[in-house]
C-alpha positions, 0 to 999 in steps of 0.5 A: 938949525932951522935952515938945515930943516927947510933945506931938507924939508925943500929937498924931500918935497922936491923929490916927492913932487917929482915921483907925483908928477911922474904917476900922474902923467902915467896915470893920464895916459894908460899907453904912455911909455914910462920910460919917456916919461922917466926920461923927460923928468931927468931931463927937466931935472938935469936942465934946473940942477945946471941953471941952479949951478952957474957960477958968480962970475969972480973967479976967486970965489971959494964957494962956486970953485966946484961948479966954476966951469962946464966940466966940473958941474958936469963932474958934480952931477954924474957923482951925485947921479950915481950916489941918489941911484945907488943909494934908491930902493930901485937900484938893484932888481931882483930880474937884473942879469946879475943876480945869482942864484943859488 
């Protein structure tokens, strides 16, 4: 039990140190654009999830087998991707275009 608390404790503080770093480089820069910003944390995010998935090398290994080649990690982190951005307070926007009115 204790290791699904630190396994959630570490994502959470992850996530949230991620969002500080974010509006602290906002906060730095009043001009900086927040979209570059967003973009360089995604890219420093994607670059550590794929160094965290390399597989081990044995090819019959159970545990790697959805991670064991590039197409299938990058296979893993697009649906994950699209899980955390569906599942974020921010995925819909009252000013998408989508949105109807009544």
């Amino acid at each position: 039990m204790k290791q699904d608390f630190d396994e959630s404790r570490n994502y959470d503080d992850a996530a949230s140190e991620a969002i500080e770093l974010g509006n602290r480089l906002a906060d730095r820069d009043q001009e900086a654009n927040v979209w570059d910003i967003a973009d360089g944390l995604l890219a420093g995010a994607v670059q550590y999830w794929l160094y965290s998935r390399q597989p081990c090398g044995d090819p019959f290994c159970e545990e790697c087998e959805a991670v064991n080649s590039a197409e299938k990690r990058l296979s893993e982190i697009l649906a994950l991707t699209q899980e955390l951005a569906k599942d974020s307070e921010y995925y819909h926007s009252p000013t998408d275009v989508n949105v109807g009115t009544a």
